[in-house]
C-alpha positions in Angstrom: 106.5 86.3 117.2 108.3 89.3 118.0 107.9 90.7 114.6 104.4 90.2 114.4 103.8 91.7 118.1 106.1 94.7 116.6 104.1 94.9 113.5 100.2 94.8 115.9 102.2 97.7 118.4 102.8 99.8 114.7 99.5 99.2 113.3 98.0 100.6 116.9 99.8 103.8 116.7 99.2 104.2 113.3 95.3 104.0 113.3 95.4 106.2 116.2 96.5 109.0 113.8 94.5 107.2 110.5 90.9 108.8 111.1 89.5 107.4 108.1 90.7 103.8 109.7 89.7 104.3 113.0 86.5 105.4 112.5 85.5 102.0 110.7 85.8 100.3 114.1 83.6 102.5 116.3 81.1 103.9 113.8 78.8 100.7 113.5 78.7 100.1 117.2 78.2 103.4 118.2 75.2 103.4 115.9 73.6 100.2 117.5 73.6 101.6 120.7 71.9 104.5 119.6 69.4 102.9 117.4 68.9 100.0 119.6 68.2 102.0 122.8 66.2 105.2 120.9 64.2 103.6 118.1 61.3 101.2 119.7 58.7 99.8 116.5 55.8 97.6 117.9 56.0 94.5 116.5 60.0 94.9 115.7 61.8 91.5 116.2 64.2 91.5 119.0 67.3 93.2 118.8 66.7 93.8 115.1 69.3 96.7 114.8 71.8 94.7 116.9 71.5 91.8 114.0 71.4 94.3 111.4 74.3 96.8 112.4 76.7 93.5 113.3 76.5 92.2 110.1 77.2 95.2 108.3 79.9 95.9 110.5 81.2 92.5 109.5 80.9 93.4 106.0 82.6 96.7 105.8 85.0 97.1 109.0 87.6 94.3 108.3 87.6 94.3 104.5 87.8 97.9 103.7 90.5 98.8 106.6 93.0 96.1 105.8 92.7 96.3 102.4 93.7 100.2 102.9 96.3 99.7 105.4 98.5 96.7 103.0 97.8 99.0 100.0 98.7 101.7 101.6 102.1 100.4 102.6 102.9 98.8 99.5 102.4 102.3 98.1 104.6 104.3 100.2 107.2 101.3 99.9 106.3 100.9 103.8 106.1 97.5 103.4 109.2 97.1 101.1 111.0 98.7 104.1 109.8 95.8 106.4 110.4 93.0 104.3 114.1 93.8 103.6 114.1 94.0 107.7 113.9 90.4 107.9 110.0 90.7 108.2 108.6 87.7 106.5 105.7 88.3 104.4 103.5 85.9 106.9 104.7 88.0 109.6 104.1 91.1 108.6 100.3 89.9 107.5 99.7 88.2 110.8 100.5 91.1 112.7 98.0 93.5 110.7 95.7 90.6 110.5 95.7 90.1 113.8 95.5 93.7 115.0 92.4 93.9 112.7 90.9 91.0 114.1 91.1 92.2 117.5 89.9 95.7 117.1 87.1 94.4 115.6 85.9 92.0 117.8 86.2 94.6 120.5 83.7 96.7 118.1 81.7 93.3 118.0 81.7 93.0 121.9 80.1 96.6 121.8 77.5 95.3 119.9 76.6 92.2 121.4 76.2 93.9 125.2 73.8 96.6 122.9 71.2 93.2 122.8 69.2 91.5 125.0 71.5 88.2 125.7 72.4 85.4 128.3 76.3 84.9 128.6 75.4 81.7 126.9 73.8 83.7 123.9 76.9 86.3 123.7 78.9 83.6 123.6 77.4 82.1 120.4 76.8 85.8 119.1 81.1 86.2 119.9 81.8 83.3 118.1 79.5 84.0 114.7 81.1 87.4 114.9 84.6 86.2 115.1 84.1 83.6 112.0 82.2 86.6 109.7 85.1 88.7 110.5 87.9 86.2 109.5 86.6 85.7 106.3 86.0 89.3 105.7 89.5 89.7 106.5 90.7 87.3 103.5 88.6 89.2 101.4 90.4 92.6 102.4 93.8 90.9 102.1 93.4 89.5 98.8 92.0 93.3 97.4 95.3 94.9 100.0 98.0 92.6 98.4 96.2 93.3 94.4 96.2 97.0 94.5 99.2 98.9 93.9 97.6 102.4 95.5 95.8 103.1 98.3 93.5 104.4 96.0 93.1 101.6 93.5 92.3 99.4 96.9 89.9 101.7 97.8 87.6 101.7 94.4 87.6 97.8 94.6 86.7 97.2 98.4 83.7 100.1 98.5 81.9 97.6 95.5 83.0 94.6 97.3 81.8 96.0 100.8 78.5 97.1 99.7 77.5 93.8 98.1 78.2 91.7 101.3 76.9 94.6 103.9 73.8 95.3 102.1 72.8 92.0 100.8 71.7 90.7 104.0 69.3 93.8 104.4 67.9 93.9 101.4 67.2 90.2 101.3 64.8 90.8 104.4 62.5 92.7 102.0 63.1 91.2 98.3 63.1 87.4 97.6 64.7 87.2 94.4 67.8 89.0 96.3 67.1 86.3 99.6 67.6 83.9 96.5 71.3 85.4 95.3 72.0 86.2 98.9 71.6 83.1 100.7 75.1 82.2 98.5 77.2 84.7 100.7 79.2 84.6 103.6 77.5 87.7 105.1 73.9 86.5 104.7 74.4 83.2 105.9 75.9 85.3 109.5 72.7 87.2 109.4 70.9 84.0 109.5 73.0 82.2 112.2 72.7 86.2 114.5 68.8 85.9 114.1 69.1 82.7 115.4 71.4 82.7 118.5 68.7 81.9 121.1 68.0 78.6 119.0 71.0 78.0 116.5 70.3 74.9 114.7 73.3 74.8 112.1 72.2 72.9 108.6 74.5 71.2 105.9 73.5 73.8 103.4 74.4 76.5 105.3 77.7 75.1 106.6 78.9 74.3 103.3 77.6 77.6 101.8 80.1 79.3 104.5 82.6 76.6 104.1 82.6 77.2 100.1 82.9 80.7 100.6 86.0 80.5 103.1 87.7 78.4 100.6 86.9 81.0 97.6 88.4 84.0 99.3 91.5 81.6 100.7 92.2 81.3 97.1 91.6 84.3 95.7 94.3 86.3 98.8 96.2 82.9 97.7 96.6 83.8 94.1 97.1 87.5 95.3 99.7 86.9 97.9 102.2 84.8 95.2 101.7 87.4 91.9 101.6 90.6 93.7 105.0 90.8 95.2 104.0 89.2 99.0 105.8 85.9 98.3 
């Protein structure tokens, strides 16, 4: 514990000075509040930007900034340094893991007191946030730990981020995407944020997000044990 609470008080520092990182966390929020509070469309479902903006900010936030930051340290032999500090390899992933999870959910808080909800709703709306991000978070982990650069992280996760940021929104106004989209992680969020005043969970849908959990636990998985984590 005291590694992975000295690994969350380094990772703090360090995105304080990381711009590129740091601006991950507070540009999606920032936006719904704009948006939310300036743009007003008769006819335009209920906090619509707040649903849209949250699960983009799920799709791109966690994924792209932990995949930078393990790359990044493998890269600069940062993480090399740690390990042969006693640091396990679980230690040092809980720690950033953790820290991402956090600063996120604090982004996701900002977004949620954007909308229009009863504590009851927020709560729901905090939970569906904090189960989009973990699995995001995977996702980042297994690109971090398969990239040997920074840079070679960076080309992988922008694809990857697009796909799961965008589908949602582009399902709303093409069915043959709804059709594809309906398989991911990030659209099956979108459908549980639209439906926070009434969430009615289905089998289908569960299992669609338990499926995906379980793909992305593998992949970071296979990652961790042949790219030099284990």
């Amino acid at each position: 514990m005291h590694n992975i609470i000295a690994i969350f008080k380094k990772q703090l520092k360090d995105t304080l000075k990381n711009k590129t990182v740091l601006i991950q966390f507070v540009m999606f929020p920032v936006l719904t509040l704009i948006m939310n509070n300036t743009i007003k469309i008769d006819g335009m479902p209920e906090n619509f930007f707040v649903n849209l903006f949250a699960t983009m900010y799920i799709g791109m936030a966690p994924l792209t900034s932990i995949a930078a930051i393990v790359a990044e340290e493998k890269e600069q032999n940062t993480l090399r340094v740690l390990l042969m500090s006693n640091v396990k390899p679980r230690e040092y992933l809980l720690g950033v893991g953790s820290y991402i999870w956090l600063a996120c959910m604090l982004g996701a808080l900002v977004i949620c007191a954007a909308g229009s909800y009863t504590l009851h709703e927020s709560i729901i709306f905090m939970i569906i946030m904090a189960t989009g991000i973990s699995v995001s978070l995977l996702i980042g982990l297994a690109i971090g730990a398969w990239s040997k650069t920074q840079m070679m992280a960076t080309s992988i996760s922008i694809p990857v981020m697009m796909i799961f940021s965008f589908l949602p929104m582009l399902s709303m106004f093409h069915t043959g995407i709804a059709k594809i989209a309906k398989y991911t992680y990030s659209e099956q969020i979108s459908m549980m944020l639209n439906q926070v005043n009434s969430l009615q969970l289905e089998v289908n849908n569960v299992g669609i997000l338990i499926a995906n959990i379980f793909l992305f636990t593998a992949l970071f998985s296979f990652a961790y044990k042949k790219c030099g984590l284990e």
